[in-house]
Structure formats: C-alpha cells, structure tokens
C-alpha positions in Angstrom: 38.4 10.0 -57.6 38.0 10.6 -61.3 34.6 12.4 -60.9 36.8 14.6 -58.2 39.5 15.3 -60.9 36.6 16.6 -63.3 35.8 18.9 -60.9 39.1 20.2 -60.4 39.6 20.6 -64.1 36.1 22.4 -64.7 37.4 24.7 -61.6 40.7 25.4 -62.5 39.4 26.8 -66.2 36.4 29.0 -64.3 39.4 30.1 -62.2 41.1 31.2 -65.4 38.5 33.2 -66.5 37.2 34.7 -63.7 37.3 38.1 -65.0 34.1 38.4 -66.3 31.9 35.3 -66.0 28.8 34.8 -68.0 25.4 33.9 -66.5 26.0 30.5 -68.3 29.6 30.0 -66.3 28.1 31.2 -63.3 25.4 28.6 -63.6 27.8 26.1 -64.3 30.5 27.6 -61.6 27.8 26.8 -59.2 26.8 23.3 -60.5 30.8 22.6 -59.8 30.1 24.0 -56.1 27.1 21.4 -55.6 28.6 18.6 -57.1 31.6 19.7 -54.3 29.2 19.0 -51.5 28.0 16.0 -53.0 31.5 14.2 -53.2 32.7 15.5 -49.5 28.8 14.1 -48.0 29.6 10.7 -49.9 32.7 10.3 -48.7 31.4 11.5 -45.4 28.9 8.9 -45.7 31.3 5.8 -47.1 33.6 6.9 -43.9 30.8 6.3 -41.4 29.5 2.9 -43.3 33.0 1.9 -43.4 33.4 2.2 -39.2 30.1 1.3 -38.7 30.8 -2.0 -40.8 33.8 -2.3 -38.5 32.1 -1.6 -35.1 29.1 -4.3 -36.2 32.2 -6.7 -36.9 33.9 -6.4 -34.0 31.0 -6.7 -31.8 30.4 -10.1 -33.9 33.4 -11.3 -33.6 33.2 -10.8 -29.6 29.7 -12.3 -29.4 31.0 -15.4 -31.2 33.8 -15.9 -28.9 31.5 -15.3 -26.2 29.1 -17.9 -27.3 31.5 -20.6 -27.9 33.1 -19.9 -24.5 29.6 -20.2 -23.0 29.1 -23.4 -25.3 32.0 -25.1 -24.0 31.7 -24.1 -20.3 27.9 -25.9 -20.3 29.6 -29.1 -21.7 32.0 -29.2 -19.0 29.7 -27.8 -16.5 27.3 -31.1 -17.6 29.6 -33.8 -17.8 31.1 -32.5 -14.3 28.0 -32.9 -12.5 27.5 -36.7 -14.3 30.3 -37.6 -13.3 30.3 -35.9 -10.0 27.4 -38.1 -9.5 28.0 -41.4 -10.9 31.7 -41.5 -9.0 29.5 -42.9 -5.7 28.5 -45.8 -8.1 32.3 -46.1 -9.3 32.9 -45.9 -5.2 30.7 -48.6 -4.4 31.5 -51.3 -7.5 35.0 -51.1 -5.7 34.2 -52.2 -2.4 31.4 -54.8 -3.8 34.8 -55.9 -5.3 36.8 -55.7 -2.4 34.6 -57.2 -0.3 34.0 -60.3 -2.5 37.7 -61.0 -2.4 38.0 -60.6 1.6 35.1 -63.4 1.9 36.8 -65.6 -1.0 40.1 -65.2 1.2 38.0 -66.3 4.3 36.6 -69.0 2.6 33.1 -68.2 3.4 30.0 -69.9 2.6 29.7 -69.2 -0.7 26.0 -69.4 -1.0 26.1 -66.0 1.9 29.0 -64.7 -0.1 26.5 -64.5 -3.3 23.5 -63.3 -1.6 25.6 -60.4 -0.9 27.0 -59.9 -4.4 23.0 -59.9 -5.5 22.4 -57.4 -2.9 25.4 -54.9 -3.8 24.4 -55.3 -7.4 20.9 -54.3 -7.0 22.2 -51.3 -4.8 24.7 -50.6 -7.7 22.4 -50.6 -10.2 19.5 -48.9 -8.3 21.5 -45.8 -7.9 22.9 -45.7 -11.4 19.2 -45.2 -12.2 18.7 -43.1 -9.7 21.7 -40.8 -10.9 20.5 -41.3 -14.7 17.0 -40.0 -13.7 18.4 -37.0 -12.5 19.6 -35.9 -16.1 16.2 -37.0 -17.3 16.5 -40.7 -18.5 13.2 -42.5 -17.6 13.0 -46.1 -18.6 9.8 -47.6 -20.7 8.0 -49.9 -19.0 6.7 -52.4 -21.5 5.7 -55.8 -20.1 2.5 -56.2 -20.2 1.1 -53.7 -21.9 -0.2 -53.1 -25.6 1.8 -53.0 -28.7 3.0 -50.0 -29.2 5.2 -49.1 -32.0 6.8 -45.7 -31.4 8.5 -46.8 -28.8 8.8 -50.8 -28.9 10.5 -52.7 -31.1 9.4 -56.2 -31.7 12.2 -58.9 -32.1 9.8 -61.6 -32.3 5.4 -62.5 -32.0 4.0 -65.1 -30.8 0.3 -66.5 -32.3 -1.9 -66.7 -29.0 -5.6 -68.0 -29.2 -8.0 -65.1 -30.0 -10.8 -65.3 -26.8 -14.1 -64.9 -28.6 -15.6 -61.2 -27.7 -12.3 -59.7 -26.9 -10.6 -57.2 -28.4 -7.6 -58.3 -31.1 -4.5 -56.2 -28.9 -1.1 -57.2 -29.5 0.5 -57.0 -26.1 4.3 -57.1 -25.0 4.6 -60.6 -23.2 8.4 -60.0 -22.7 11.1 -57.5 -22.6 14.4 -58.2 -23.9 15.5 -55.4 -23.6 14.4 -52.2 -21.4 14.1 -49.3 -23.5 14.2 -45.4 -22.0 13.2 -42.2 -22.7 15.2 -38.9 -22.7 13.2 -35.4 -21.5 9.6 -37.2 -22.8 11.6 -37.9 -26.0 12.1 -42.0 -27.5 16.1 -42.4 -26.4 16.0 -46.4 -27.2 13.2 -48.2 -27.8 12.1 -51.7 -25.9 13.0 -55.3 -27.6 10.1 -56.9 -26.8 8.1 -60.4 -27.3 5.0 -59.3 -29.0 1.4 -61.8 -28.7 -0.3 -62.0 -32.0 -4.2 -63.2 -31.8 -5.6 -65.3 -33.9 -8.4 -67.3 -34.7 -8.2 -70.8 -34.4 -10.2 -72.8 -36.2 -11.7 -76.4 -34.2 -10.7 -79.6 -35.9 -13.9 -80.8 -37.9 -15.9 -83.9 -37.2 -16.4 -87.0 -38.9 -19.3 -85.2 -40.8 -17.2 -82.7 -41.5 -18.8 -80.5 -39.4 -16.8 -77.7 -37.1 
C-alpha cells in the first residue's frame, strides 16, 4: 500500500507537468509505469497464493475428516466381526449352564453330570480358539522344547543332571502359563519351568578318590 501511494504521488507531479517533459521525467515517467505492473502482478500473484492456500486447506480439512471417518468405521467394522463371532461361544456357555442345572434338578449321577461339563468346556474353549485364530492369535507351544527367551519367560529352573556327551540345552519342562503370538508377532510370552544342567560331581572314596 505505501509503495502504491509513492507511485501515486510521483504520478500525480509528472501529471502536473506534463507540458513539456524532459528525457530525464520521461525516463522516470516510465520507471513509474513499470513499477505499475509490478504492484498489479504481485497482487495478482498474492490473490492466487491466497486461494490456492485456501483450496489446499479445504481439501485437507476434507481428507482428514475422511480419514477419521474411515478410521473409526474399521474399528467398528473389527470389533463387529469379533463379536459376531465369539457370540456362538457366549451361546453355548449358556446352555452348558442351563443344562447343568436341568440334571442338578433331576438329580442325576453326578459323576455323568461332570463328564458332560468337561465335555462342553473343552467344546467352549476349543472354539474360542478357533474364533481367536481367525483374527490371528496363534498360541506358543512350549513344553518340551528349548529355552528360548524371546518368547518364554521363566518363573522358575530346575538343576537336572548333565548326561555326559550331551549338549548343555535348557529345555521348558512345564508351562504355567500358555503364551501366544499375534500376526508372527510375541503377544504374551509362556511362564514356563525351565531345566538347568549341571555337572554333578560323585561323592569321593575313602581314598579320597572320585
């Protein structure tokens, strides 16, 4: 704005004297003329940044919306389908239930009305497993094998005689408790019961001797 009223000033006094203007006013009048141009292109220029800035907003504003719309519509879209599938389970607890209390109201033999609450357990909990592996949950199997400590966690070791010529492995002789992976990725790791070899020495002789 100022640089524009400089302009206006400089071209209001050439307008004065416009009688008879010297090469050096006509030089100047036409430095006033190019310096004109220049302030209406900048300001042509600030008026496109300024809606292009706008436009680029906008559009930002609707791609974030967008993407936390989608966000949220994939977190209920998951949890919809794990629930979807884990209601069967919920279905099934129910009628375990149910049935128990129709045989306790018969007065059953309880030893058959157990069997069948092992049976409708292991059913239960099969398919909960079944259901989890659809989402990826695989569990670790541990017993049994070596030692490993990215993905067991021991709670306790236990010395066990070193067998002369065999390797010195530390192997899981119990699981506490199961651990699982997520995807290939460590979701909890195994409590386990870990052997520890070691070398143990015989009780010497009378000579002292081993």
């Amino acid at each position: 704005a100022a640089a524009q009223e400089v302009v206006e000033f400089y071209r209001n006094e050439a307008d004065e004297n416009q009688t008879q203007l010297s090469p050096e006013q006509e030089k100047f009048q036409a430095q006033i003329t190019t310096l004109e141009q220049k302030i209406l292109q900048l300001e042509q220029e600030k008026k496109s940044a300024s809606d292009k800035y706008l436009r680029t907003y906008a559009d930002f504003e609707n791609y974030r919306k967008r993407m936390i719309k989608e966000r949220s519509d994939t977190i209920f879209s998951t949890q919809r389908n794990l629930l979807f599938e884990i209601l069967p389970i919920l279905d099934d607890l129910e009628r375990a239930m149910n049935s128990i209390e129709q045989s306790s109201k018969k007065e059953e033999n309880s030893e058959i009305s157990l069997n069948k609450l092992q049976e409708g357990i292991r059913l239960v909990c099969k398919q909960f497993a079944y259901c989890l592996s659809k989402i990826g949950l695989e569990p670790i199997n541990a017993k049994g094998k070596p030692f490993d400590p990215t993905i067991h966690e021991a709670i306790q070791f236990i010395p066990v005689p070193l067998v002369e010529g065999s390797a010195e492995t530390e192997l899981v002789l119990e699981e506490m408790v199961k651990g699982y992976k997520m995807q290939e990725r460590l979701l909890r790791p195994s409590k386990v019961v870990v052997s520890k070899p070691e070398i143990i020495s015989k009780p010497a002789d009378e000579n002292g001797e081993h």
